[in-house]
C-alpha positions in Angstrom: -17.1 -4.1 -1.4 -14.5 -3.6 -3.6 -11.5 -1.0 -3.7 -10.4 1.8 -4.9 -8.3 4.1 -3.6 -6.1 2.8 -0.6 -4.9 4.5 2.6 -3.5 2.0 4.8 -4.1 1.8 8.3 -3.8 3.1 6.5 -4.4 0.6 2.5 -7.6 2.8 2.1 -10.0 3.0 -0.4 -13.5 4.3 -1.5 -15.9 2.1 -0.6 -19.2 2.8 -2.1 -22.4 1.3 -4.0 -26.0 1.8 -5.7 -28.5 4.1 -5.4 -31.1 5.1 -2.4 -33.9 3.2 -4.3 -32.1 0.0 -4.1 -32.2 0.6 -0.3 -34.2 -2.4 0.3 -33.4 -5.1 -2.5 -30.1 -7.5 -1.5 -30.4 -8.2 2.3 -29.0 -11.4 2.4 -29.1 -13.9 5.3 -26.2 -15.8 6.3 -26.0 -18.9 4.2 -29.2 -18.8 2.2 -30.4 -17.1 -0.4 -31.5 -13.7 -0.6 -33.3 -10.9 -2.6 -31.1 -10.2 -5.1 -30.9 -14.5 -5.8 -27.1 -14.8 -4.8 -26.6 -17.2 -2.2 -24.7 -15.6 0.8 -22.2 -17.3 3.2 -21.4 -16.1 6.4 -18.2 -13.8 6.5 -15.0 -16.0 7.3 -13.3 -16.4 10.4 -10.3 -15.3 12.5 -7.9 -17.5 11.3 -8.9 -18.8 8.1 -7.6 -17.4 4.4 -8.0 -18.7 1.0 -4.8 -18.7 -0.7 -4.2 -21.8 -2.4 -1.8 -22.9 -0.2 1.0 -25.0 -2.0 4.9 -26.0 -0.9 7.8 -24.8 -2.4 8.0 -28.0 -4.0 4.9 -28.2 -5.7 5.3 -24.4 -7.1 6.9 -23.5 -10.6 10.4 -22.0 -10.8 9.9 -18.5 -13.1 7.2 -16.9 -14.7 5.0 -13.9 -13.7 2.2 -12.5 -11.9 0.1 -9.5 -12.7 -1.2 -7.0 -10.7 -3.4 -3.8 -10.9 -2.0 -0.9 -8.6 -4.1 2.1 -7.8 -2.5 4.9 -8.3 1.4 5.6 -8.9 3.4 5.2 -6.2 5.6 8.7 -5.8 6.6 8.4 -2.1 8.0 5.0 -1.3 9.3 5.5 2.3 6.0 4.0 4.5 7.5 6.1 7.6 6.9 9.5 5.8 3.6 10.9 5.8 2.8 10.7 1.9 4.1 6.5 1.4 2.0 4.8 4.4 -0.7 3.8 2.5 -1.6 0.1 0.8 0.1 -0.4 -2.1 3.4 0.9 -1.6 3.9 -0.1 2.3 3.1 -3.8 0.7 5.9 -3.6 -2.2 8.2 -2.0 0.4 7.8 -5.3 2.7 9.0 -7.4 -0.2 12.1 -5.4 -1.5 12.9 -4.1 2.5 13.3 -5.7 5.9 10.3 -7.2 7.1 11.5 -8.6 10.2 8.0 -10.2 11.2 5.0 -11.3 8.9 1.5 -11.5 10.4 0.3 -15.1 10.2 -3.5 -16.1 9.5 -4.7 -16.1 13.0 -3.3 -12.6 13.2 0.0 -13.5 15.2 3.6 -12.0 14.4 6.0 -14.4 13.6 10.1 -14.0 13.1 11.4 -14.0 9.6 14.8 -16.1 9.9 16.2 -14.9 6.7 16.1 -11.9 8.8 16.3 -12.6 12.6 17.7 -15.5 14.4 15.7 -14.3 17.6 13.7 -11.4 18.8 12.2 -10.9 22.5 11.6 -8.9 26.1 14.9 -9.2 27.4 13.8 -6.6 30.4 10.1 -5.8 31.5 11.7 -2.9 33.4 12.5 -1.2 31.6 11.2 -3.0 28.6 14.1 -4.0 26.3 13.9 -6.2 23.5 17.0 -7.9 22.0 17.1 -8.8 18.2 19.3 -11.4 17.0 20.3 -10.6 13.5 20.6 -13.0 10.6 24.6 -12.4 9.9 23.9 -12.8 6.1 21.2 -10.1 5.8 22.9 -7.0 4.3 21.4 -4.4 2.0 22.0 -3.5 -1.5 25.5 -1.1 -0.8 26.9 -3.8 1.2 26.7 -2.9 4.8 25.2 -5.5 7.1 22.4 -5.0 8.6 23.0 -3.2 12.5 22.1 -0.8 15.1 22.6 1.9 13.3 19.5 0.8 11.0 16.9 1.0 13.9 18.5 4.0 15.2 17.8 5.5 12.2 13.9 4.6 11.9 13.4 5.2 15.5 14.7 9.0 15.5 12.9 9.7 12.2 10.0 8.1 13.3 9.6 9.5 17.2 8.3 12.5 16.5 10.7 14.5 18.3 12.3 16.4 15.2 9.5 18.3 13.5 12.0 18.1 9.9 11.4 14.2 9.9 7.2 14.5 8.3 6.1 11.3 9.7 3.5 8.7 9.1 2.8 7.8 13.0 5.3 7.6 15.9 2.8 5.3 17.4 5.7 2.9 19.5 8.7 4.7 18.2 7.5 7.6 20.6 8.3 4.9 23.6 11.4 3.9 22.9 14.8 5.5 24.7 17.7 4.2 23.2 18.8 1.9 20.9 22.5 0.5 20.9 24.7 -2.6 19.7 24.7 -5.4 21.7 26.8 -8.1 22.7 28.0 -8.2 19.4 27.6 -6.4 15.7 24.3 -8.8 15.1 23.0 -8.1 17.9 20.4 -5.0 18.1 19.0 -3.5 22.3 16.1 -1.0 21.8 14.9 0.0 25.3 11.7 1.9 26.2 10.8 4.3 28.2 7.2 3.2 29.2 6.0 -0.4 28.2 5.0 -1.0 25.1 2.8 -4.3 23.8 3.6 -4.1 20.1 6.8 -3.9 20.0 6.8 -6.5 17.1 4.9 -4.3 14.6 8.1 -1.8 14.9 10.7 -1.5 12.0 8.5 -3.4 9.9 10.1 -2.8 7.2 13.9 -1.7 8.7 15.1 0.7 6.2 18.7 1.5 5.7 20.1 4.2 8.1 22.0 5.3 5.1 18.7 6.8 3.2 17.3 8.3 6.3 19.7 9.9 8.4 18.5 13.2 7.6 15.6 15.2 7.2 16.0 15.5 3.9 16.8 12.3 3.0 13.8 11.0 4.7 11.4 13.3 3.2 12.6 13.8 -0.5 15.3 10.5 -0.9 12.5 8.2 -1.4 10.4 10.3 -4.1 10.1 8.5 -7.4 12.5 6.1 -6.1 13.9 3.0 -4.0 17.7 3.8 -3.3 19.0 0.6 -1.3 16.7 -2.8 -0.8 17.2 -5.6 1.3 14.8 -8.3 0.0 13.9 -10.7 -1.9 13.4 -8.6 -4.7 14.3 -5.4 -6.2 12.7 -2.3 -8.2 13.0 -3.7 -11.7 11.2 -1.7 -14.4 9.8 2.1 -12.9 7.7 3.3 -16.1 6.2 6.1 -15.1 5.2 7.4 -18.3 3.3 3.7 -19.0 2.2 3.6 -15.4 3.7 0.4 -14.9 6.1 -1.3 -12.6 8.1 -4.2 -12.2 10.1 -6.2 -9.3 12.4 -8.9 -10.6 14.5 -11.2 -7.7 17.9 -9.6 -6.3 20.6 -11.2 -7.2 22.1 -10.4 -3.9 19.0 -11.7 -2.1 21.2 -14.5 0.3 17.4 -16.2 1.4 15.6 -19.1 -0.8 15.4 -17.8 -4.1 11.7 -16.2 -5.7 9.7 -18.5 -6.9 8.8 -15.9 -10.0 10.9 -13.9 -12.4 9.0 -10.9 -12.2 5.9 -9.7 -10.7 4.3 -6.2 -12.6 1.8 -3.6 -11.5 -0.3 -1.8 -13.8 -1.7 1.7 -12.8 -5.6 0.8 -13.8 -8.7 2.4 -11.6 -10.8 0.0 -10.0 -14.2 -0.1 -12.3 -11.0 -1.4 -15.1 -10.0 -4.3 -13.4 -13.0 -6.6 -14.6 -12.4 -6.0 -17.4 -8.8 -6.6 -17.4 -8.8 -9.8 -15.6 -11.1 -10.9 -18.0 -8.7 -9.8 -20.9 -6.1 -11.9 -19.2 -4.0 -8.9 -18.4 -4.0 -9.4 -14.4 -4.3 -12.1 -12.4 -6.5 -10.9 -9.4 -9.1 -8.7 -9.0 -12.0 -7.6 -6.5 -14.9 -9.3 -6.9 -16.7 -7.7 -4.0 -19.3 -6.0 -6.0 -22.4 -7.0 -7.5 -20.8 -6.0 -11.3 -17.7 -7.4 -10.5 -18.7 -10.9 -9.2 -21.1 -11.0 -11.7 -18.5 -10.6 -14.6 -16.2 -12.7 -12.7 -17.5 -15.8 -11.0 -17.9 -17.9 -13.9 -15.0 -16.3 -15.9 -12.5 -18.9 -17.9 -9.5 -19.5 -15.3 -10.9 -18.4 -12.6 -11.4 -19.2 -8.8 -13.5 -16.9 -6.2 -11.8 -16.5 -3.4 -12.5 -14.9 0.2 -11.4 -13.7 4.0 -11.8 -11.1 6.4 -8.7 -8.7 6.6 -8.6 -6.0 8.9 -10.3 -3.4 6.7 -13.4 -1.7 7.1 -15.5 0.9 4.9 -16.7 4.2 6.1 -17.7 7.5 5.8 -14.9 10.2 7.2 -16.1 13.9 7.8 -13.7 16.8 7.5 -13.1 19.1 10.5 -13.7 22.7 9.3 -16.7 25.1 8.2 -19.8 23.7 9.8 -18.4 20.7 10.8 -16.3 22.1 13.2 -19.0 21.8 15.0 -19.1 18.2 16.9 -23.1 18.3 17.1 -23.1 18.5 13.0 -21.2 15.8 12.8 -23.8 13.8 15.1 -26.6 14.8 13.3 -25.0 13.9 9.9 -24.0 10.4 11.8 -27.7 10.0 13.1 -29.5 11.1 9.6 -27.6 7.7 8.1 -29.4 4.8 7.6 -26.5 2.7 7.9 -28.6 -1.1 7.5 -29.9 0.0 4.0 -26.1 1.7 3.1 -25.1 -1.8 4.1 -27.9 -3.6 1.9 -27.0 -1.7 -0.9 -23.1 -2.3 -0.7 -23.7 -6.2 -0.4 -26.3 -6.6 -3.5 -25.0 -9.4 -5.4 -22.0 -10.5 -3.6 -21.6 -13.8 -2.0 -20.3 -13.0 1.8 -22.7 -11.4 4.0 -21.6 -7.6 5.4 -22.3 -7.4 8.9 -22.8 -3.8 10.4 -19.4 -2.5 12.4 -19.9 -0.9 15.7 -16.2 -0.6 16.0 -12.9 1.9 14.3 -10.2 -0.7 16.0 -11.4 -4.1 16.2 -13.0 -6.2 13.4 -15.8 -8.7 14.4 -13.6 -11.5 14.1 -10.8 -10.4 16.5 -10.9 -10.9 20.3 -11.9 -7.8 22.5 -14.9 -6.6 19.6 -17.9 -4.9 21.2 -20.3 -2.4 19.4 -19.4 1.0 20.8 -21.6 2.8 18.6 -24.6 3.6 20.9 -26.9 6.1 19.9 -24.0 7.8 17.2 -24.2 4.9 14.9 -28.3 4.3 15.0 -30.6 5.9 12.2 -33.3 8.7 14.2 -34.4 11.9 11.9 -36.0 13.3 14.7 -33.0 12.8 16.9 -30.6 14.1 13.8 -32.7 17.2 13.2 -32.4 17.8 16.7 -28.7 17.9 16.7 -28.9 20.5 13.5 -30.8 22.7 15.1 -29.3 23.0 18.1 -26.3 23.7 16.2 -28.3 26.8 15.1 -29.1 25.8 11.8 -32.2 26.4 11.3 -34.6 24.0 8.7 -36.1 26.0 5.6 -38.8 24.0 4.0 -38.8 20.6 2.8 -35.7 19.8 0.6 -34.2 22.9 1.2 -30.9 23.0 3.2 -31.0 24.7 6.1 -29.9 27.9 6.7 -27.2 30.1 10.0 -26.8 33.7 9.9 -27.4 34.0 6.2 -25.7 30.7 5.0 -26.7 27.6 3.4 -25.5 24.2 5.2 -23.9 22.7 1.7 -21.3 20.5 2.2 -19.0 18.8 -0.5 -18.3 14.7 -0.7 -14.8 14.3 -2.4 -14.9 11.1 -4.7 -12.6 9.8 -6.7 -13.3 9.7 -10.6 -12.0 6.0 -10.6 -14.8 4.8 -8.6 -17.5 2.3 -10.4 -21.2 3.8 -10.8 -22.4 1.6 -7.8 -19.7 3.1 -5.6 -21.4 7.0 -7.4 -24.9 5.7 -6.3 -24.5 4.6 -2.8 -22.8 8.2 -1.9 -26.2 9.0 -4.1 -28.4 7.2 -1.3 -26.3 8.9 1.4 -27.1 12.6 -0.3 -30.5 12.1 0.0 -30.6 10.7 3.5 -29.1 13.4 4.3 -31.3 15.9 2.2 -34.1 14.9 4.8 -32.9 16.8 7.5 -31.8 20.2 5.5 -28.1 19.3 4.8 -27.1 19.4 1.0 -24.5 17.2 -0.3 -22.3 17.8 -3.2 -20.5 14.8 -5.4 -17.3 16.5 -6.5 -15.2 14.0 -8.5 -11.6 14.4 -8.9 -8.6 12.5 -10.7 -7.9 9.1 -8.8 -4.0 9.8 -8.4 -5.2 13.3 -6.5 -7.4 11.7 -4.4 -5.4 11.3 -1.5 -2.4 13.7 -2.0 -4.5 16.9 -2.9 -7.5 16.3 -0.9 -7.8 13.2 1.5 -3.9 13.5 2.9 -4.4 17.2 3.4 -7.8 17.5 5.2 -9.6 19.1 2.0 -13.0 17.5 2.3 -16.3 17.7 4.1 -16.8 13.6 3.4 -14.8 11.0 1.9 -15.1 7.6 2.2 -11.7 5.3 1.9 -11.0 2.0 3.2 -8.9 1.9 6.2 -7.4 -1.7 6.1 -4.2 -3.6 8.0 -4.2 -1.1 11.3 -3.1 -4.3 12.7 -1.7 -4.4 15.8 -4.3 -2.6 17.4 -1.9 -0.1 19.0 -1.9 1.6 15.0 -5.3 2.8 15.1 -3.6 6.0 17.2 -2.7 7.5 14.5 -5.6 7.5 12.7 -7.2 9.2 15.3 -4.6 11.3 17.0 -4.5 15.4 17.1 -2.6 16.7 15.0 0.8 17.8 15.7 1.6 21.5 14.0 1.3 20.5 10.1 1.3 16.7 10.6 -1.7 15.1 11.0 -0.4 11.7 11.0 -3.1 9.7 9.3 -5.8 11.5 11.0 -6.9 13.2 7.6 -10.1 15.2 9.3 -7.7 16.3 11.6 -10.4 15.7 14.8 -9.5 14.5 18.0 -9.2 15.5 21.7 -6.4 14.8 24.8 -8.7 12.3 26.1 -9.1 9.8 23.3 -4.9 9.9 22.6 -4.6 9.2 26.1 -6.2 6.3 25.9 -5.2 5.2 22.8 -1.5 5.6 24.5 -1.9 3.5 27.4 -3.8 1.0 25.4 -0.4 0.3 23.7 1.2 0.3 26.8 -1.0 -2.4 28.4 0.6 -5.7 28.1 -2.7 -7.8 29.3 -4.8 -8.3 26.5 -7.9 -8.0 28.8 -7.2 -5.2 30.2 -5.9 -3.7 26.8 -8.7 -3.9 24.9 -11.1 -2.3 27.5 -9.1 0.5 27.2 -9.6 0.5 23.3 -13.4 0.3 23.5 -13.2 3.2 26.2 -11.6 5.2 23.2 -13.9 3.5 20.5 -17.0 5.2 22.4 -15.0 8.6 22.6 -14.4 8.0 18.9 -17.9 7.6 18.3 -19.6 10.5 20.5 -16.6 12.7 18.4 -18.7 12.0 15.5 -14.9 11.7 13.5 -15.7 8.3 11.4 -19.7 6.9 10.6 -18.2 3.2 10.2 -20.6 0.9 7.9 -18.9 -2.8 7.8 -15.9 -5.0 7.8 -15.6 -5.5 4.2 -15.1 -9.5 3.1 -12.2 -9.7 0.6 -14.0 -11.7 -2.7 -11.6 -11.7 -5.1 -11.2 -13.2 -8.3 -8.1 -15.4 -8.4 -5.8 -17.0 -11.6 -6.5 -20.6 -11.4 -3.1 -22.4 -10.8 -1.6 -19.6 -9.0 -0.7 -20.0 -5.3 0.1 -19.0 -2.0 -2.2 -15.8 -3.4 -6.0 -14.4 -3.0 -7.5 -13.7 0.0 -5.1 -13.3 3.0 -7.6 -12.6 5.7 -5.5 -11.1 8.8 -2.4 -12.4 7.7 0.5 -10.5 5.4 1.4 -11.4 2.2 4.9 -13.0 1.5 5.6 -12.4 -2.4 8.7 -14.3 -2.0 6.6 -17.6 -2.2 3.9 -16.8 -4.5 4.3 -18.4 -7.9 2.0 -21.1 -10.8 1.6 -24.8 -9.5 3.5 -27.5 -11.3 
């Protein structure tokens, strides 16, 4: 299904498609045909992408590459609360740090133009020595050190309240960082054991920009003061809603293949349209519109994976849905199959049904957790209702406590394409059958997130969590809140129980034995009745023919530096 607005682990977006009388056309089979006459191929596996994968050799030096870009990026810092989301935490990993990229098989692997070694020095206490690259420096001058991680750790650990952080998921852990055996040589040293250790400082940011509150929270606003990368913030029009990065001279690694790559603010339903003006070179084709429009379109190639992202329906933690056994029945009252059915009319990779919020179907330790919380029963939803004391009143009439009408609001943003409208259509009336009315309130793409979503001002939403890779970042999507920071649990639900194990999760070093304790929270998760999840969503995008090392990166991170137009 395609995007639209991003949250990452937050890279999230609205996920939504036609309406409740399309329910049962487009179930599709893995590969055959199916009722909607396009042929469906299983969803791909762990470990495979589609990125035309080309040598430096056989890729052009220069040119340019053309993106769309959700919404304008105002917060660029990915530790503070407002930047950790898709868009921006991916352009930050190609003008900062990013000491490790994610490979296709969903393994971390060393960036040399940035570390000549990183690993467990100590299993008690865990320490982990990095080996800098003694050329990296950043765009003032000073080398790359210490100091740097110091920085991000203290910001990020959650223990000054000034610092409004993203997720101190790992930094949390950690009790000291100091120089090593030499300037280049970085010790951080935790407290209790922590398996992700890799996914930390990605990207490093400068101690120089956030040594202080303020700094952290307000020196990254509608700007990128010091980069270390292979490219820089070139043209910032905000006015045009456009944005360029162009290589750094200073950059001392193999230089961009490209002389400039541009994003253009545009909302999702414009993309078609714009790839098919030649005005971007990729776009989602994971509709039935869009792939229509698109797979036989001059120049270009479909192309597909399975990321880490998943669409579902989030439901907002005050009124009536304080109330966990609301949120049940609104869970049990959704016919989650036909949702499904209706989301995968007309595209060419088969959505399976997720039982999971941490692992994806195609990574190792996946089990359906959903039970009874995630399976369709009226009867059993109506139950729920009205033993939450809301009592029915007549066929599709909302029900009724103490007076009051059960009326709830779905926040969805104006940018979304009338497919995405009608499937939170089917959802309003699935829900209308057991006395709950649903609003659609629409509001302007670029508020989406930082007027309602970010600040817990919905009953429903639906956005895509995608990348909360490693599995020890899901905490924060489902942590309690913390005073005002509610990390990026947006319907601000949880309980002591799940964080626990959520925490010790991270802290288990077996795999095995990890992701048992994931599941365990994954069922809490569930019963909580915080997140309905509906599927892993394929990426299907439409790609530039000619351009490579781009498309559909499946678990793996991008790595701009290297995408460019075959000779």
């Amino acid at each position: 299904m395609d995007a639209t607005a991003t949250a990452r682990r937050i890279s999230r977006a609205a996920a939504l498609a036609a309406a409740l009388a399309l329910a049962v056309t487009g179930c599709g089979s893995g590969g055959g045909g199916s009722a909607d006459g396009v042929a469906r191929s299983e969803p791909p596996r762990q470990g495979a992408n589609d990125i035309n994968p080309k040598p430096a050799a056989q890729v052009k030096d220069g040119g340019e590459v053309r993106y769309a870009l959700y919404q304008w990026i105002t917060q660029w810092n990915p530790y503070q609360v407002d930047g950790n989301y898709g868009d921006a935490v991916e352009i930050m990993r190609a003008v900062e740090p990013s000491l490790f990229r994610v490979d296709a098989s969903g393994t971390f692997q060393p960036v040399a133009d940035y570390l000549v070694e990183a690993k467990v020095t100590s299993t008690s206490p865990q320490v982990v020595t990095y080996k800098l690259n003694p050329k990296a420096r950043w765009s003032d001058g000073k080398p790359l050190s210490h100091l740097d991680f110091k920085a991000v750790w203290q910001a990020s650990s959650g223990k000054d309240p000034a610092y409004n952080i993203a997720n101190p998921a790992g930094y949390e852990l950690i009790s000291g960082v100091e120089q090593g055996a030499d300037p280049s040589e970085v010790k951080v040293t935790f407290a209790e054991p922590y398996a992700d250790w890799q996914n930390l400082f990605r990207p490093l940011l400068p101690a120089a920009g956030i040594g202080t509150p303020d700094d952290f929270n307000k020196g990254w606003v509608e700007k990128v003061p010091i980069t270390a990368g292979p490219f820089r913030i070139g043209v910032a029009d905000k006015t045009a809603q456009t944005l360029q990065l162009v290589p750094d001279p200073g950059w001392w690694g193999e230089k961009p293949k490209l002389d400039k790559v541009t994003y253009r603010v545009m909302t999702q339903s414009a993309t078609t349209q714009a790839f098919l003006n030649n005005e971007i070179d990729l776009a989602a084709a994971g509709t039935a519109t869009a792939y229509g429009q698109l797979k036989d379109a001059k120049d270009a190639v479909i192309r597909s994976a399975s990321p880490w992202d998943e669409v579902h329906i989030s439901f907002g933690g005050g009124g009536a849905l304080a109330d966990r056994k609301v949120r049940q029945g609104l869970g049990r009252a959704l016919d989650r199959q036909s949702l499904i059915k209706i989301a995968n009319n007309g595209v060419p990779v088969d959505f399976k049904l997720l039982g999971n919020h941490i692992f994806m179907p195609n990574q190792t330790g996946y089990q359906d957790n959903s039970g009874d919380w995630g399976t369709f029963d009226l009867a059993a939803a109506k139950k729920l209702l009205d033993e939450a004391g809301w009592k029915e009143d007549g066929p599709g009439r909302p029900r009724t406590r103490d007076g009051q009408a059960l009326e709830l609001h779905w926040i969805l943003n104006d940018g979304t394409t009338q497919a995405q409208v009608d499937l939170a259509t089917a959802a309003q009336n699935m829900w209308l059958a057991v006395g709950v009315k649903v609003d659609i309130d629409k509001v302007p793409s670029n508020d989406f997130f930082a007027k309602y979503v970010n600040q817990g001002k919905f009953d429903i939403a639906s956005w895509r969590n995608t990348d909360s890779f490693p599995l020890s970042t899901s905490l924060s999507n489902f942590r309690l809140p913390q005073g005002d920071n509610v990390f990026g649990n947006f319907s601000k639900l949880g309980s002591p129980e799940i964080d626990a194990l959520l925490k010790k999760a991270a802290g288990t070093v077996d795999p095995a034995a990890a992701a048992k304790l994931y599941n365990e929270a994954d069922a809490k998760i569930w019963e909580l009745g915080h997140t309905v999840e509906l599927y892993q969503r394929p990426s299907v995008l439409a790609v530039r023919k000619g351009l490579a090392n781009d498309g559909a990166l499946g678990l793996a991170s991008a790595d701009l530096a290297l995408i460019g137009w075959e000779k």
